[in-house]
C-alpha positions as a printed Julia matrix, in Angstrom:
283×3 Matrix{Float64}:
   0.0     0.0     0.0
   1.49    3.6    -0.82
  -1.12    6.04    0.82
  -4.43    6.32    2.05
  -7.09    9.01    0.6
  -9.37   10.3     3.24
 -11.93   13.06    3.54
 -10.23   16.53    5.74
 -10.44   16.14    9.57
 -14.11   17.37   10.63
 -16.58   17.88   13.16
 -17.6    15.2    15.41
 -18.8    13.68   18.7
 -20.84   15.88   21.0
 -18.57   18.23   21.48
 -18.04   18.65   17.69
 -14.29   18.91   18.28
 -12.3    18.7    14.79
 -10.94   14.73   14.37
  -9.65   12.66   12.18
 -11.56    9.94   10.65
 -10.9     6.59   11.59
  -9.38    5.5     8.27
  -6.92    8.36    8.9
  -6.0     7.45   12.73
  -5.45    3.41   11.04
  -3.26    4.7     8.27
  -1.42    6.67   10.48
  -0.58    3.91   13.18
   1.06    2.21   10.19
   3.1     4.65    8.91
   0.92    5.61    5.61
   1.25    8.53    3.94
  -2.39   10.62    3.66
  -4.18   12.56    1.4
  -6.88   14.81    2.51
  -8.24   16.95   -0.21
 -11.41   18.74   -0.14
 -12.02   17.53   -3.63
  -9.9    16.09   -6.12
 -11.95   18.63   -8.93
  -8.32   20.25  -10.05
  -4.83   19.23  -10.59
  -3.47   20.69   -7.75
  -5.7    18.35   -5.29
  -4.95   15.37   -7.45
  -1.5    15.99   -7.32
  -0.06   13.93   -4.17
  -2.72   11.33   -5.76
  -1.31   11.11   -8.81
   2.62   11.13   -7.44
   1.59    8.12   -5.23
   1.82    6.15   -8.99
  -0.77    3.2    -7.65
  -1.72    0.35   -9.52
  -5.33    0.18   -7.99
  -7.36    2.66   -6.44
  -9.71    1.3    -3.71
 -12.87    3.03   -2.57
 -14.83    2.1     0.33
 -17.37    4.55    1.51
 -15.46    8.08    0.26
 -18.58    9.26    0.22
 -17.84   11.5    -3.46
 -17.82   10.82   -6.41
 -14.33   10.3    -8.54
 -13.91   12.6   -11.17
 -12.93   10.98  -14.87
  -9.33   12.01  -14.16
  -8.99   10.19  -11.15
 -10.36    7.3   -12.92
  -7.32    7.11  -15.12
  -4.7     7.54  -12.75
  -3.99    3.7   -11.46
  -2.99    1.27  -14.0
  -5.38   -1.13  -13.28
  -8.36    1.38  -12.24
 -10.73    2.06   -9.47
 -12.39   -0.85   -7.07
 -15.32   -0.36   -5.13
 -16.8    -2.28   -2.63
 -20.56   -2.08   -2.76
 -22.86   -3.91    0.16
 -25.48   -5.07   -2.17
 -26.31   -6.87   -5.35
 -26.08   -4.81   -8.23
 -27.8    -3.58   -9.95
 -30.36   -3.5    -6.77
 -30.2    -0.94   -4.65
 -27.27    1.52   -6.54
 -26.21    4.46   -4.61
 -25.99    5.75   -0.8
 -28.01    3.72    1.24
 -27.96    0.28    0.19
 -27.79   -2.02    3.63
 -30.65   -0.01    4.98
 -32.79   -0.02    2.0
 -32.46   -3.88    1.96
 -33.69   -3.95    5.16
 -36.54   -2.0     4.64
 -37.82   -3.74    1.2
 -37.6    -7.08    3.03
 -34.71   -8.48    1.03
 -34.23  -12.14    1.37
 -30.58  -11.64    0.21
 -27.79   -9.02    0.01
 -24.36   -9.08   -1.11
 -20.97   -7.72   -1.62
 -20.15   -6.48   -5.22
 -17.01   -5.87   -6.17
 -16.92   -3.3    -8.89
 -14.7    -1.26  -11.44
 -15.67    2.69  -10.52
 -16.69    4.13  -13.68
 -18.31    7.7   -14.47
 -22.04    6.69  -13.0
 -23.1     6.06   -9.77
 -22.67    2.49   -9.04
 -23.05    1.28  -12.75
 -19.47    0.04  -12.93
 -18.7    -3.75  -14.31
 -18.67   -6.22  -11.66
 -15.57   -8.35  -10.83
 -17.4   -10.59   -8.48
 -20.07  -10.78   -5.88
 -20.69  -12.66   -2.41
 -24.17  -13.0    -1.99
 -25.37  -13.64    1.83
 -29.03  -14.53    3.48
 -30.55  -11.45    5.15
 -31.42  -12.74    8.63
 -35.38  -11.98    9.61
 -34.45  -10.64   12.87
 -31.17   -8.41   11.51
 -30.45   -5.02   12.09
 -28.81   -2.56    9.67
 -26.05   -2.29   12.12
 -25.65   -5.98   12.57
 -25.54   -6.58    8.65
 -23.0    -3.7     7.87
 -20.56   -5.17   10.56
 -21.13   -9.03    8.69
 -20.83   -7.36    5.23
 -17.83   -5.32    5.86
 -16.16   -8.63    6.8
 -17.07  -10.08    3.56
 -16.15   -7.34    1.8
 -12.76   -7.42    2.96
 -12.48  -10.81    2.4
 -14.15  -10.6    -1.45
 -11.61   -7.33   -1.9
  -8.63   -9.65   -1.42
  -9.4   -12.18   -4.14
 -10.89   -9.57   -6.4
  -7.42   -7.55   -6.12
  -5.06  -10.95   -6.48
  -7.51  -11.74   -9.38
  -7.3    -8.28  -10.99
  -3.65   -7.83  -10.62
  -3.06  -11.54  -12.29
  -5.92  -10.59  -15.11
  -7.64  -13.91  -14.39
 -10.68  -12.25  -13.66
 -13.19  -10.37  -15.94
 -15.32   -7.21  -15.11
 -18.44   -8.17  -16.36
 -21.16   -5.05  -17.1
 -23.91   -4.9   -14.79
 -27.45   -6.16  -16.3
 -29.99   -3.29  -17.48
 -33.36   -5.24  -15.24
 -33.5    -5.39  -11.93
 -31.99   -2.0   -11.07
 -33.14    0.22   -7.93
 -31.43    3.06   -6.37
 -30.89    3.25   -2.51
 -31.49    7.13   -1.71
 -30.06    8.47    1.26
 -31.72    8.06    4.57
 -33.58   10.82    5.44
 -34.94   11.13    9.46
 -38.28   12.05    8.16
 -38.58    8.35    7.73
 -37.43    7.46   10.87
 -41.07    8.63   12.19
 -43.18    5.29   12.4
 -47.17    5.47   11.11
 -49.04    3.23   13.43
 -51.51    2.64    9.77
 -49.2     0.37    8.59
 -48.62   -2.88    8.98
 -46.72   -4.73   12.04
 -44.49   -6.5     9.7
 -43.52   -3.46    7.38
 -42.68   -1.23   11.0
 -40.35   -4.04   12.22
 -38.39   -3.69    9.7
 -38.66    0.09    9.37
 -36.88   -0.1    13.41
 -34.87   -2.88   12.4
 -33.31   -0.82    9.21
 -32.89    2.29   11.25
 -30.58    0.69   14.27
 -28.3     2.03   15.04
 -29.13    5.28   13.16
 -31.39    7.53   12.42
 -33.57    4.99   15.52
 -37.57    4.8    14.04
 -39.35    7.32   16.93
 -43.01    7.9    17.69
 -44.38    9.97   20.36
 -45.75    8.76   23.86
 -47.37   11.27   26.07
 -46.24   14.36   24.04
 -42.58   13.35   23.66
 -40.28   11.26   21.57
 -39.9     7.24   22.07
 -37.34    5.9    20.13
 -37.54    1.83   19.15
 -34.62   -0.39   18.92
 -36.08   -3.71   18.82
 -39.58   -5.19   18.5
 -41.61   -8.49   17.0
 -44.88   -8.83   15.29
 -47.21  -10.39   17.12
 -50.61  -11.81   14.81
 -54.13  -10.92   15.77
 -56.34   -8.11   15.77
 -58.1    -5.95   18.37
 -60.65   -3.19   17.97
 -58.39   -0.42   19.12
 -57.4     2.22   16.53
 -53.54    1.9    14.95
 -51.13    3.3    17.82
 -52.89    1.84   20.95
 -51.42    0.1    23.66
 -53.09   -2.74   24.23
 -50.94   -3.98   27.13
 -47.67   -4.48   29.43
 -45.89   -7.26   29.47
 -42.69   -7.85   31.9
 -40.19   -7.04   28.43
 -42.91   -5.59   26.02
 -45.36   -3.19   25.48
 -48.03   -4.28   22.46
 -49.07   -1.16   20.05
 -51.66   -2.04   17.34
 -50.97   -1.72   14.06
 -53.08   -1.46   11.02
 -52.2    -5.07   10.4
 -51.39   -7.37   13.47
 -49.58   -5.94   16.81
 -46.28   -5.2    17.4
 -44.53   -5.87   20.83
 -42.13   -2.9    21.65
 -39.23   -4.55   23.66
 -36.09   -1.8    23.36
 -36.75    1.74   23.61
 -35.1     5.32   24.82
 -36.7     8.5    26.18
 -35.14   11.42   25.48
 -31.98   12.07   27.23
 -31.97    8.74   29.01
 -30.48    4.84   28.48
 -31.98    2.87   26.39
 -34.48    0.13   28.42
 -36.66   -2.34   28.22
 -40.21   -1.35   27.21
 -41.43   -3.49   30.03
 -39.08   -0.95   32.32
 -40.2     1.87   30.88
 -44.02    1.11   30.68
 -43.52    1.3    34.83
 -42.32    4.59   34.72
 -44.71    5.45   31.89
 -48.26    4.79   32.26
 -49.25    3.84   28.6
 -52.08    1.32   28.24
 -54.86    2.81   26.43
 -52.92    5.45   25.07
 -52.24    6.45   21.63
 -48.66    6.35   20.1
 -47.56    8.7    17.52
């Protein structure tokens, strides 16, 4: 490896204190020179780039796009690693997304960068079941293991030209928009199964909320439990000793890891004794 490329120090924590990424604080613990340009638009922030002379370029999250001339600089091009199989769910929030639509499978793609987003040839893939009860968090740490793994034989492959990019098909493709925390807010009118996985896709981040008693409840974890109840969607219908069971517009959902604002995140059995909520209305 001859250097690292990493977005400038910024912002962060609670304090919002200027830091360096992780990927910088790694590369520097092993003695790797690093780039930090605020773009790479001119030659003057490609420069250190293009003096690094690199046979392959690997992205992981950079979070920009590369311009055509950065493209061109290594001999053997640009590798991505993408967490999902392409063409499904191109762009910024794939993992999540696949959460959300239900996906029976995901998988790691590893792709050529070209021009588009995401629309680079394939050089192989490492497809994975989605577990029913997985978070988003859960399945980014399990496909970032993959990925490393599927990154080493793609690069051994690439550098011996025994594998071939292939293009990516035209069907099947869907693009995975950012998250926005609008839809972290849950609407009791749906159904239990489609809000599980709404909370399930946003932990750890942006956390699904509702509101209980005029302020915000955010959900970790939950499970659908079958069966009706004349209540309207958003009623409690009971405590249990770990749950608390909300109505949906389709079955019930039992509530089992939640947070009030500014405190730990508890049991919703816990917080249902601190919180009188049966017969109330969530949301």
């Amino acid at each position: 490896m001859v250097g690292v490329l990493t977005q400038p120090d910024r912002p962060r924590g609670r304090g919002r204190k200027v830091s360096p990424s992780p990927v910088k604080e790694l590369a520097l613990t092993h003695g790797l020179p690093v780039s930090q340009p605020a773009s790479l638009r001119s030659d003057a922030d490609r420069h250190e780039l293009a003096s690094w002379q690199c046979d392959v370029l690997v992205v992981v999250a950079y979070g920009l796009l590369l311009p055509p001339a950065v493209l061109t600089l290594p001999a053997l091009g640009c590798v991505n690693i993408h967490p999902s199989l392409l063409p499904r769910w191109r762009g910024a929030a794939p993992i999540q997304r696949a959460v959300l639509a239900g996906d029976a499978e995901t998988c790691v793609s590893i792709m050529l960068v070209d021009a588009g987003l995401d629309t680079g040839p394939v050089l192989l893939q490492r497809a994975t079941p989605l577990g029913p009860e997985e978070t988003a968090g859960a399945l980014h740490d399990r496909l970032a293991s993959l990925g490393a793994q599927a990154l080493l034989t793609a690069l051994e492959g690439l550098g011996q030209h025994t594998l071939v990019p292939r293009p990516q098909a035209t069907t099947g493709v869907t693009y995975a928009a950012k998250i926005d925390k609008s839809e972290a807010l849950i609407d009791w009118t749906r159904p239990a199964e489609d809000i599980a996985r709404q909370i399930r896709a946003f932990n750890p981040i942006p956390v699904a909320e509702t509101r209980a008693q005029a302020e915000q409840l955010r959900i970790f974890a939950a499970r659908v439990e079958p069966g009706s109840q004349a209540a309207p969607p958003g009623t409690v219908l009971e405590v249990a000793a770990d749950s608390v069971l909300v109505q949906c517009g389709h079955d019930r959902l039992a509530l089992l890891a939640v947070q009030r604002p500014g405190r730990r995140v508890v049991g919703a059995g816990e917080l249902a004794r601190s919180l009188p909520l049966v017969g109330q209305r969530l949301g």
